[in-house]
GUVEX-439623 format. One record per residue (C-alpha): x negated, y, z negated. Coordinates in steps of 0.5 Angstrom, whole numbers, plus 500, padded with zeros to 3 digits. Layout:
REM residues N
XYZ;...
//
This chain:
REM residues 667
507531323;500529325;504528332;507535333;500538331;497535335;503537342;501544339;494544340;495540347;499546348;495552346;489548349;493549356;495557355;488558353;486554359;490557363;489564361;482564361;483561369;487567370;483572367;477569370;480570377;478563380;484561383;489567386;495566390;497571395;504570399;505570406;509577405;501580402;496582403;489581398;484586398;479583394;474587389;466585388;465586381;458585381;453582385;446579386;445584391;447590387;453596389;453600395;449606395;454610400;461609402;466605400;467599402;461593402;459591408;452587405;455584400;454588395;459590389;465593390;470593396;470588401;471589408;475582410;482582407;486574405;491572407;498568404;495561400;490559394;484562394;479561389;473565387;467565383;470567374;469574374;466576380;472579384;478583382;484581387;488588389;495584392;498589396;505589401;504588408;504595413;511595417;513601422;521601424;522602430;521608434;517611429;510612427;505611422;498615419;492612418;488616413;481612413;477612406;470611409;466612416;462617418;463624417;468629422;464634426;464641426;470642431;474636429;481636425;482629425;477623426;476619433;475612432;474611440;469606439;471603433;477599435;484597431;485599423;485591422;477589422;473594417;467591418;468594426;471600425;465602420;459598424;462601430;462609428;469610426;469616421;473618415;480622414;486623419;485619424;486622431;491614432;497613430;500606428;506604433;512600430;511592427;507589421;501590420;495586416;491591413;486593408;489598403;483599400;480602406;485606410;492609407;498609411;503614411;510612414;517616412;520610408;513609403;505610403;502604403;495604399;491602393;492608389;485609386;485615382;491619379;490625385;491620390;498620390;499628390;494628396;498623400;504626398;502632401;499630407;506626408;510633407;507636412;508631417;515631415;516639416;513637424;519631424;512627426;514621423;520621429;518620437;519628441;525626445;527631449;534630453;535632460;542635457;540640453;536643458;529644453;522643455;517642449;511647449;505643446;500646441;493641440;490642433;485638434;477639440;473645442;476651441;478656447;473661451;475668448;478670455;483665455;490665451;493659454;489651455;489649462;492643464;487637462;488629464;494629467;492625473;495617473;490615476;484617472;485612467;479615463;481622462;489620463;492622455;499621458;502627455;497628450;499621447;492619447;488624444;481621445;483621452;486628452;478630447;475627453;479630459;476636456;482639453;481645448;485647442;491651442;497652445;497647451;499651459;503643460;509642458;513636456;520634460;525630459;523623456;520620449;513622447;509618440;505624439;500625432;503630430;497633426;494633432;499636436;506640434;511639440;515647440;521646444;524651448;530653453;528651460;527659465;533658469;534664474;541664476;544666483;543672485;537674482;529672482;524671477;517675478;512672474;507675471;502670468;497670463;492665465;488662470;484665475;483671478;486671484;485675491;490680492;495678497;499685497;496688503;491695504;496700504;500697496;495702492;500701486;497694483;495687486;498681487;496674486;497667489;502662485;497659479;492666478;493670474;497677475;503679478;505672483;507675490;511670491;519669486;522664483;528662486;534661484;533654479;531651473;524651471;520647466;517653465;511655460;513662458;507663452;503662458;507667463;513672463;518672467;521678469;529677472;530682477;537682481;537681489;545682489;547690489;547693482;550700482;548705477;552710474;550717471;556716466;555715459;562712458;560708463;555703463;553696468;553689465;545689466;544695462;540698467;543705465;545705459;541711459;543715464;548721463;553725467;548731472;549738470;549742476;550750477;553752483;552759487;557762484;554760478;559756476;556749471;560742471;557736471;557731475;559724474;555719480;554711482;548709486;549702489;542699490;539693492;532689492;529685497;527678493;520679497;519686495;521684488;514683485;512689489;517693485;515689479;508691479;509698480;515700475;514694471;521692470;527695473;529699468;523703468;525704475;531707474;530712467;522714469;524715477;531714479;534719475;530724476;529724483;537723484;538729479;533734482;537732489;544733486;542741482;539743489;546741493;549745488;546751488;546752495;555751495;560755490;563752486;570750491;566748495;563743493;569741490;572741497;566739501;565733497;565727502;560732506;555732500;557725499;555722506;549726507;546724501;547717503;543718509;537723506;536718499;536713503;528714505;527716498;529711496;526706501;519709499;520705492;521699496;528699494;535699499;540705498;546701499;551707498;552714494;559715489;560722488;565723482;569729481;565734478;568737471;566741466;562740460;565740453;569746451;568750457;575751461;573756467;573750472;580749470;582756471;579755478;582749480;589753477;588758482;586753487;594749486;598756485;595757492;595750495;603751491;605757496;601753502;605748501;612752501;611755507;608749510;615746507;620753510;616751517;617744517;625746515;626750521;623745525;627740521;634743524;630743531;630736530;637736527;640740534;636735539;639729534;645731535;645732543;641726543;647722539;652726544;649723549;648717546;655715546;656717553;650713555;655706555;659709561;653712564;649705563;655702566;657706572;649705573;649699573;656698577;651702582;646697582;651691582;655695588;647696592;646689590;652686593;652690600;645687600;648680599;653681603;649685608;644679608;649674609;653678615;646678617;645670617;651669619;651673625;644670627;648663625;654665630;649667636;645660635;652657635;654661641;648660645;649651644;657653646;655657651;649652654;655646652;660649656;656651661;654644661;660641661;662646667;657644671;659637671;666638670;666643677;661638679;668632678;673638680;669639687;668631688;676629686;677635690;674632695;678625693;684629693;684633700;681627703;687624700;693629701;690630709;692622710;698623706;700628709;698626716;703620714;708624712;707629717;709622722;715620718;718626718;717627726;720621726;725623721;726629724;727626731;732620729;736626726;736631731;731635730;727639725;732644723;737638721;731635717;730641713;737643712;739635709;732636705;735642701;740640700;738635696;734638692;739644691;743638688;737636684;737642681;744643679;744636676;738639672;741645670;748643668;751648673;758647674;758647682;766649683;767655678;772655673;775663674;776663683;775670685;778671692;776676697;782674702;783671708;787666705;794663703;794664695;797657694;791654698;785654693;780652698;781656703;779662697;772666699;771660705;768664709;764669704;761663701;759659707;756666710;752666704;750659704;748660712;743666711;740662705;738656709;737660715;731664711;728659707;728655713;724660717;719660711;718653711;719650718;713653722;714655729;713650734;707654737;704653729;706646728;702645735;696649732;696645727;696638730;690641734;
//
């Protein structure tokens, strides 16, 4: 029994013990996850006088923070706060609202620790002029190690904080509500597909001179490392760049931007895009004043160089503009034609002239339609911002000066013509006043392109124009009636001279046949006449060469005739000279030339009755007398004899020549 006593009171010894060392706060263990903050909770040197945190070892907060481990104290001197580590995710951003430092000036929203250095040292921040409430710094993400006691951060997940009075907690509530409304705990992104560009407002700095409406640009050189804020993401530098207060003149483009939202709102706008076909004046509310660059004889307005406050001399072009329209407007104005239509149930897609209307005319004859007219016009992109600055917009243009000046042109037109006239006259009226407006309308700095006139018609419940017209189809009815009984009798002329024309017709294969006959006869003499030509020029050609042949082969051939002639003569003379002596010879061994020739013709006389076939006794005797009847031979004896005998007798005189001749001859 004694033992158990004795194990109890051991027991409740160590309890006590060990309450009494927790109670005490000797030792303290802070795990490596936390953060200890430590409170002084009395102090030789006496509690702080201002302020929060002690700087001199004096009762109260302490600037320096323990890590994770063991740490031991003196009994019941110090209060140990162990608080979470401060984690930032990624992408995301922290707020610092710092308990103690010196107080913000006049012109400050946020306090500037531009010399105080990181939130990680408090004795640095402090003794270096950091100052008290939001801070103009933001924490990016990662984990830090910071003193709670002294600065209160405030990230989307939690409020990380020593909590030390009961209105604190609804106080940073608020404060991380109204950072949730500006999306502050999320980087500005702007993405290139969306087509937006953000329009900055500062909180935070002087405010603007009372003239200017628009923050100029501060701080944008890289180069400049002291005054470089990089798009307003390092406000101590933006405050040093000298940048105000309000609605920034820079924009943010494409990109990621970690800015302290209660220092700068980010608005985001659509980018000015200026489609094909028009131009955009600019009409810029800050900057300087500039020279005018519109030229002395423009008494309507200046304009001013890019950059200057005014009306801009120079348009934006066709494009997408990173564009800041708080600090300037932007007035679209069409290069391309546009046609404005004096109808009231016709109005153009740019509404220019949703407002006009139909213009009422009285015509000589004091007649009243109303007139429907389209103008088409045009704006020299270089004029643009002269039509701008004089007429404001276009549609100022058209209702305060187009439209009366092309109705008071129209009314004077109609007065001078009746009405059928200017029914009738229209194209004339609507050439002409394409020409005369064309000046006036040059006058405004615009191009008159072309005038469209319509059908002049009546107004509402009026039906005299239709009376005329009326009469006007009944006379062009009888016009045309015997415009018709005109066109029908030359209709039948042209029906008699088709007839002939299709009689001829038929006979005009006969007469194309013999014509061509004609020529196919003429052609053929021609070829027949060129081929006898031909031909005879070849039969002379070939003529001559016979001729000069035949006179060639003349003269050799007389040439051979005369020399064989000669051969032959010569020849003859000495057969005949030999003949001559033979026969002489002949003649004398048989008595005498006259029996030589009488033996010659004798034998050539039976020659010939050989050759002949002649029968020499006769098959039928003829007897003249003289004879006995039985003695056939001595039938026409003497007869015959005496014929034989004057035969030979002649032909020897024709051939045997005289003595005398033949003594000649020898001679």
């Amino acid at each position: 029994m004694d033992e158990l006593f004795w194990y109890a009171a051991c027991a409740a010894a160590l309890l006590a013990f060990i309450f009494l060392i927790w109670v005490s706060g000797v030792i303290r263990y802070v795990g490596n996850n936390r953060v200890a903050i430590v409170e002084k909770l009395w102090s030789g040197s006496g509690s702080i006088t201002g302020g929060l945190i002690a700087l001199g070892g004096e009762a109260g907060f302490q600037p320096e923070v323990l890590r994770g481990g063991f740490h031991f104290f003196v009994p019941f001197q110090y209060r140990v706060h162990i608080q979470s580590l401060v984690t930032i995710p990624q992408g995301q951003i922290g707020y610092v609202f710092a308990r103690d430092g010196q107080p913000l000036g006049p012109t400050q929203t946020l306090a500037s620790n531009i010399t105080a250095g990181d939130f990680l040292d408090v004795r640095a921040f402090l003794t270096s002029g950091g100052q008290k409430g939001p801070q103009r710094a933001i924490l990016r993400e990662g984990t830090y190690a910071i003193n709670l006691a002294q600065f209160v951060i405030i990230t989307r997940e939690r409020i990380y904080g020593l909590l030390m009075e009961a209105a604190d907690a609804a106080l940073f509530t608020e404060m991380a509500n109204v950072i949730q409304s500006r999306s502050g705990f999320d980087a500005v992104v702007i993405k290139d597909a969306d087509d937006v560009i953000g329009i900055v407002t500062v909180h935070d700095g002087p405010a603007l001179p009372s003239d200017q409406i628009i923050a100029p640009s501060v701080g944008a050189d890289p180069h400049n490392a002291a005054t470089f804020h990089n798009s307003f993401q390092d406000p101590e530098k933006f405050i040093a760049a000298g940048g105000c207060r309000g609605r920034q003149l820079q924009v943010l483009v494409e990109g990621s931007y970690f800015i302290n939202r209660l220092f700068a709102t980010v608005e985001k706008v659509r980018k000015t895009i200026v489609e094909v076909g028009h131009v955009g004046v600019v009409i810029s509310y800050t900057g300087e004043a500039g020279a005018d660059t519109s030229g002395s004889e423009y008494r309507h307005g200046e304009l001013v160089a890019r950059g200057n406050r005014g009306v801009w001399s120079e348009p934006l072009l066709p494009g997408k503009y990173a564009f800041n329209t708080y600090a300037a407007g932007i007035l679209m104005v069409p290069t391309t034609n546009f046609i404005l239509k004096w109808d009231q149930s016709n109005v153009g897609p740019h509404k220019f002239d949703e407002n006009l209307s139909e213009v009422s005319l009285i015509t000589k004859d004091a007649f009243e339609p109303i007139l429907p007219l389209s103008v088409v016009v045009h704006i020299d992109y270089r004029k643009a911002p002269l039509v701008v600055q004089r007429f404001g917009d276009i549609k100022r243009l058209v209702e305060q000066t187009l439209d009366p000046m092309v109705s008071a042109y129209f009314k004077n037109i109609a007065q001078k013509r009746t009405l059928i006239e200017l029914l009738q006259e229209r194209s004339d009226i609507q050439e002409l006043s394409g020409t005369e407006m064309r000046s006036k309308f040059a006058a405004y700095n615009l191009e008159l392109q072309e005038v469209l006139i319509g059908t002049p018609r009546a107004a509402q419940g009026n039906d005299q124009i239709e009376q005329i017209l009326q009469q006007l189809r009944q006379r062009q009815l009888a016009d045309e009636k015997v415009g018709t009984y005109e066109r029908q009798v030359i209709a039948a002329q042209k029906e008699r001279e088709l007839r002939e024309a299709e009689a001829q017709a038929k006979q005009q294969t006969a007469i194309t046949e013999s014509v061509l006959s004609i020529q196919v006869q003429e052609n053929q003499g021609k070829a027949n006449l060129a081929r006898s030509q031909q031909e005879a020029a070849q039969t002379r050609t070939l003529a001559q060469a016979e001729a000069d042949r035949i006179q060639l082969l003349g003269e050799g051939e007389a040439k051979k005739v005369v020399a064989l002639a000669s051969a032959e003569a010569e020849k003859v003379t000495k057969v005949g000279l030999a003949q001559a002596e033979a026969i002489e010879k002949q003649a004398a061994a048989s008595g005498g030339a006259r029996y030589q020739l009488t033996r010659q013709i004798a034998e050539r006389f039976a020659e010939a009755l050989e050759k002949s076939g002649v029968d020499i006794v006769p098959r039928i005797q003829v007897s003249t007398g003289g004879g006995s009847g039985s003695d056939p031979s001595a039938m026409g004896g003497p007869l015959l004899q005496t014929l034989m005998a004057m035969l030979v007798a002649e032909r020897a005189e024709t051939l045997v020549p005289s003595d005398k001749a033949g003594t000649k001859a020898d001679a």
